[in-house]
C-alpha positions in Angstrom: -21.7 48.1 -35.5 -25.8 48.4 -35.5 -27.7 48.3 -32.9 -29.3 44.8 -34.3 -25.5 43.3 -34.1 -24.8 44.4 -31.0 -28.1 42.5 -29.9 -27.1 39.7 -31.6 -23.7 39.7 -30.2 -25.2 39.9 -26.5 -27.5 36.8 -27.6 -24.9 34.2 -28.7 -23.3 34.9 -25.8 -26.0 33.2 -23.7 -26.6 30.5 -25.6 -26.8 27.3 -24.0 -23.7 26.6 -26.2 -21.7 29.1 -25.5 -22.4 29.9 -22.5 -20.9 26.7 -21.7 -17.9 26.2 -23.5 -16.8 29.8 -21.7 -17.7 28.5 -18.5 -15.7 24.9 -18.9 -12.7 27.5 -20.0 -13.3 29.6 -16.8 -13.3 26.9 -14.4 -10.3 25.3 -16.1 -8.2 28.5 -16.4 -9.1 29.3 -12.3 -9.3 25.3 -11.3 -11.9 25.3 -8.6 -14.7 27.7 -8.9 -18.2 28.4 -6.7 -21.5 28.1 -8.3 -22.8 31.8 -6.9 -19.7 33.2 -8.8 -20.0 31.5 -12.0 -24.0 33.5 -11.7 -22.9 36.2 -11.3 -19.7 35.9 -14.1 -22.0 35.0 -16.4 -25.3 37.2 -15.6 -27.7 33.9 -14.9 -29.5 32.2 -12.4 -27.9 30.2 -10.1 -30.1 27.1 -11.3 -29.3 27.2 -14.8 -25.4 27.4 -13.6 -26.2 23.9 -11.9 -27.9 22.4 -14.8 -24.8 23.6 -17.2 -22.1 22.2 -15.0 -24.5 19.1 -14.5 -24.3 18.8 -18.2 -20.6 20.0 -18.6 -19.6 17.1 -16.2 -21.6 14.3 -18.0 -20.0 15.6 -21.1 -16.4 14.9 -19.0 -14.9 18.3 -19.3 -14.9 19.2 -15.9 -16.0 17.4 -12.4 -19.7 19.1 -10.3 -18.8 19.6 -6.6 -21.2 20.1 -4.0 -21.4 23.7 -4.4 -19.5 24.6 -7.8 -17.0 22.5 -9.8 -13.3 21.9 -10.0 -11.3 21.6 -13.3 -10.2 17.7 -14.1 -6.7 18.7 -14.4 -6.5 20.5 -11.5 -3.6 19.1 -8.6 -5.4 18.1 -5.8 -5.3 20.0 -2.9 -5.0 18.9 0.7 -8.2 17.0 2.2 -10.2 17.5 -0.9 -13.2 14.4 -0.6 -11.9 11.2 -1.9 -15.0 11.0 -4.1 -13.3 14.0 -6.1 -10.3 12.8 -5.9 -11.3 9.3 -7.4 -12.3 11.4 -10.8 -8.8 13.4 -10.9 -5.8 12.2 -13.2 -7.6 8.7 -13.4 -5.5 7.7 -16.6 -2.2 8.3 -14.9 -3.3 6.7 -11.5 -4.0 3.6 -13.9 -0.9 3.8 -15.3 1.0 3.8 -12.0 -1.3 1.3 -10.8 0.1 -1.3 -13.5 3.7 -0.4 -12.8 3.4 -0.7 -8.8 1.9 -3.9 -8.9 4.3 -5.7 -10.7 6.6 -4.9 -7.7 4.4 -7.4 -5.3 4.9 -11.5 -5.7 2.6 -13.9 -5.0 2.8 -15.1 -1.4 4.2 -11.9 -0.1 2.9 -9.2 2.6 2.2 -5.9 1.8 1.3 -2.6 2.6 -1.5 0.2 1.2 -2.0 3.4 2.8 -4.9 5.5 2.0 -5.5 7.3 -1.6 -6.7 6.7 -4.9 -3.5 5.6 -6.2 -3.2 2.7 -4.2 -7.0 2.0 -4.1 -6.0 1.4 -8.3 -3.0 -0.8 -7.2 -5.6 -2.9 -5.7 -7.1 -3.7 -8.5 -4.2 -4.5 -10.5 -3.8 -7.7 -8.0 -6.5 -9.8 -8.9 -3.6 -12.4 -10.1 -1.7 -12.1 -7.2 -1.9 -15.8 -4.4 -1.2 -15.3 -1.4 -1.2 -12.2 -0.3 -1.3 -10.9 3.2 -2.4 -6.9 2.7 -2.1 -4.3 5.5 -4.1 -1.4 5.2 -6.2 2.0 6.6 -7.8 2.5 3.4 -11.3 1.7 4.6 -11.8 1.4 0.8 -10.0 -1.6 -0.1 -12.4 -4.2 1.2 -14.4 -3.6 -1.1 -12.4 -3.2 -4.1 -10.8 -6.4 -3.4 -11.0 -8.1 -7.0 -13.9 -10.8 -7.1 -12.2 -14.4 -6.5 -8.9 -13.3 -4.8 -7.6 -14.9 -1.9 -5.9 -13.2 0.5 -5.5 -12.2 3.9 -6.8 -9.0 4.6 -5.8 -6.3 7.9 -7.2 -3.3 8.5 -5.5 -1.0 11.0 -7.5 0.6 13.8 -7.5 4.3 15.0 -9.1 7.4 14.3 -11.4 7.6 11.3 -11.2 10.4 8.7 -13.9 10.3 7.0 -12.8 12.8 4.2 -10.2 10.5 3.4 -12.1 7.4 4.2 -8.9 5.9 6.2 -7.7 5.2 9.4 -5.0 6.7 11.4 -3.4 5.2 14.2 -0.6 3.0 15.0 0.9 0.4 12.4 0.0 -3.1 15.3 -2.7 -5.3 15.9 -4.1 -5.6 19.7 -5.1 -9.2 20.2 -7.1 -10.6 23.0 -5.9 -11.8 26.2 -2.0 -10.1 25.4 -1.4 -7.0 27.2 1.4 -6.0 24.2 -0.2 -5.2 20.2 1.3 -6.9 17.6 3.7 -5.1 15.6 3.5 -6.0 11.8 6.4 -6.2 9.4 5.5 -6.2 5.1 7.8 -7.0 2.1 6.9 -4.0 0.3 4.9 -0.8 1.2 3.2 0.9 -1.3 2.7 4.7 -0.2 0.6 7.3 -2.1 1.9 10.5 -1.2 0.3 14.4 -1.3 3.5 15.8 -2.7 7.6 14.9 -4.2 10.0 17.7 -3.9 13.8 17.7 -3.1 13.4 18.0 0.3 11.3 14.8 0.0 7.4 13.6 0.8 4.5 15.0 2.4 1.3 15.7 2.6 -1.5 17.6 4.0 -2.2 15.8 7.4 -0.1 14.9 10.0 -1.5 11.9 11.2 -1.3 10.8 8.1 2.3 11.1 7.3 3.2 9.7 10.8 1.1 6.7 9.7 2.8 6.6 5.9 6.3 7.0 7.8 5.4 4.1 10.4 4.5 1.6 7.2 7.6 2.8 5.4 10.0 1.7 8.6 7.8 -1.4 8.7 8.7 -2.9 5.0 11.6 -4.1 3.4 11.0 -1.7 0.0 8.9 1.2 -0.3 6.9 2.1 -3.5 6.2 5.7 -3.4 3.0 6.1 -6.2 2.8 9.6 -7.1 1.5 11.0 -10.8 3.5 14.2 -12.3 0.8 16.9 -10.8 2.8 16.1 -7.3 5.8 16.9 -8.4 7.6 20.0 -7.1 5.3 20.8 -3.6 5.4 21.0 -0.4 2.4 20.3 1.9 2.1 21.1 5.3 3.4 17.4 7.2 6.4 15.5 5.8 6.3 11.9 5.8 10.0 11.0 4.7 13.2 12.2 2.5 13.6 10.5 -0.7 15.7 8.1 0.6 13.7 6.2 2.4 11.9 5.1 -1.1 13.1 1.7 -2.8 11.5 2.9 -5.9 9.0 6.1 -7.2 6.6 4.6 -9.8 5.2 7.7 -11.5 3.7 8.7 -14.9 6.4 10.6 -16.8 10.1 11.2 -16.0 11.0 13.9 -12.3 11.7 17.1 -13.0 15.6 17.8 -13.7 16.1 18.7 -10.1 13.8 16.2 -8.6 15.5 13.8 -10.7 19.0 14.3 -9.3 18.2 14.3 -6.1 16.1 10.9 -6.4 19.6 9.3 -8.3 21.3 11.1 -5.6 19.2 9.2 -3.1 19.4 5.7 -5.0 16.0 6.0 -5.6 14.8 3.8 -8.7 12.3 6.0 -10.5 9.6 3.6 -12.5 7.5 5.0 -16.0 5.5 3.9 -18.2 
């Protein structure tokens, strides 16, 4: 090879163009990736990395972080910012979304804990009358569908603002009584970090003492979970699989997952 095609070469590879599509692969193949590293990887400024992933992300093929970017099919990972997490798996959440909601009847009292899966249940309830909803996602106030009716409870506590939730104790103080209000739901709706045989969890334990206190509060419990939850284990666990009336996810368990959930009398819901 010439000298001329070797400097050729070493042109198209910085291309705007090129340059690109290598970097989407990059930060797909390792999922979550620094802006100072992708400089360096690729032998250019740090600004004109932040103007290609501000392009790459328009363009939908991965998602800009403060600091770098993460790959859109990457699983999310323990308190990542619910902003991110909003932008992850969004066609599956939709999907599971549907499914869950047709398990709440008008004139019923339900359940949400925090998450983006049951933030999309929310939506999906604009034909619901009736409702009383429960909640600590401090998000649901205002993704409550324009024109519904409802009764609406937020639970108090601790506020994570990562998370944008509450965490605290599943009762209601009320004036003048010295004892809160304990709250009982038809049907609570969970979104959980992880589904494994051993059962659910996730990253926080505040939060899965909350999810298991809403779970022992309801008649059924909807677990809402898509496929990339499958098969981990995070650091608090909420409940075994048994405590679920029904896991509404986007494609069939794993095998084992699967057995133990039939196993467990656990009604698994898919598209």
């Amino acid at each position: 090879m010439s000298s001329a095609d070797v400097d050729t070469q070493d042109r198209s590879r910085h291309l705007p163009a090129h340059r690109r599509g290598s970097l989407a692969d990059f930060v797909a193949e390792r999922g979550q990736v620094a802006v100072g590293e992708l400089a360096e990887r690729f032998g250019v400024s740090i600004d004109t990395i932040r103007r290609d992933l501000d392009q790459l992300d328009a363009d939908g093929l991965l998602i800009r972080t403060h600091g770098g970017a993460v790959s859109k099919s990457a699983a999310p990972v323990g308190d990542r910012k619910l902003d991110l997490r909003l932008r992850l798996h969004t066609e599956q959440k939709e999907a599971i979304a549907a499914l869950a909601a047709r398990l709440v009847q008008d004139d019923s009292v339900i359940m949400l804990n925090g998450g983006t899966t049951t933030l999309a249940v929310m939506r999906h309830l604009r034909d619901r009358r009736g409702l009383t909803i429960a909640t600590n996602n401090l998000r649901i106030p205002a993704e409550l569908p324009a024109g519904m009716e409802c009764e609406l409870y937020v639970f108090g506590g601790h506020v994570r603002t990562v998370a944008q939730t509450t965490t605290g104790a599943v009762s209601f103080a009320v004036t003048n009584r010295p004892d809160e209000i304990t709250v009982r739901a038809d049907i609570a709706i969970i979104g959980v970090g992880a589904v494994a045989t051993s059962g659910f969890s996730t990253s926080n334990v505040g939060d899965a003492a909350m999810m298991a206190e809403m779970m022992d509060h309801a008649e059924q419990v909807a677990v809402v979970a898509d496929s990339s939850k499958f098969s981990r284990h995070l650091f608090a666990q909420i409940a075994s699989l048994d405590r679920a009336t029904y896991l509404v996810t986007d494609i069939a368990p794993p095998p084992p997952i699967a057995a133990s959930l039939e196993e467990a009398g656990v009604s698994v819901i898919t598209p």
